[in-house]
C-alpha angles and dihedrals in degrees: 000000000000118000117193107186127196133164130235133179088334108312126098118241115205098189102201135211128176128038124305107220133115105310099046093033090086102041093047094047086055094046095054102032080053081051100049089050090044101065099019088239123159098188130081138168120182120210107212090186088120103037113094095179139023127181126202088274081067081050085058097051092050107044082038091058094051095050088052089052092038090063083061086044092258142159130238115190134172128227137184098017128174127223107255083045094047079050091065092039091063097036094054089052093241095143092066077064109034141025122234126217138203082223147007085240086064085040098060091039090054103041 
């Protein structure tokens, strides 16, 4: 798993590529929470454009990641999701938690 971070308008943006599953799911938790630390940031938006798959240890970093916001009265939002990805999304019940956008124009706009 490959994270590429930027910042816009005040929110962090981890653009991912790979797949987010059990062996990346750790790794990538420790990058961005570093990240959000880093820059003592409490809006996120992740950009699943480049992951392909996602178990439910991909359903842990993100619900893990909007409980930490959530504790600075933050926003986490998705953007660019395929299908099978969108599928676990709405299985696992994230979208009583979070909002999806077509793009992480809309994102920024809408957090």
């Amino acid at each position: 798993m490959q994270l590429k971070f930027s910042v816009e308008d005040g929110c962090l943006i981890v653009e991912m590529h790979g797949e987010l599953d059990h062996h990346s799911a750790e790794g990538a938790r420790i990058k961005i929470d570093n990240k959000i630390e880093e820059l003592g940031i409490n809006k996120l938006i992740f950009d699943f454009a480049g992951v392909n798959f996602m178990d439910s240890s991909g359903i842990g970093v993100i619900i893990g990641r909007y409980k930490k916001l959530k504790d600075y009265d933050g926003k986490v939002a998705v953007v660019n999701l395929k299908p099978q990805i969108k599928k676990i999304f709405e299985l696992s019940g994230l979208f009583k938690i979070l909002s999806e956008f077509e793009s992480t124009k809309e994102a920024l706009l809408n957090l």
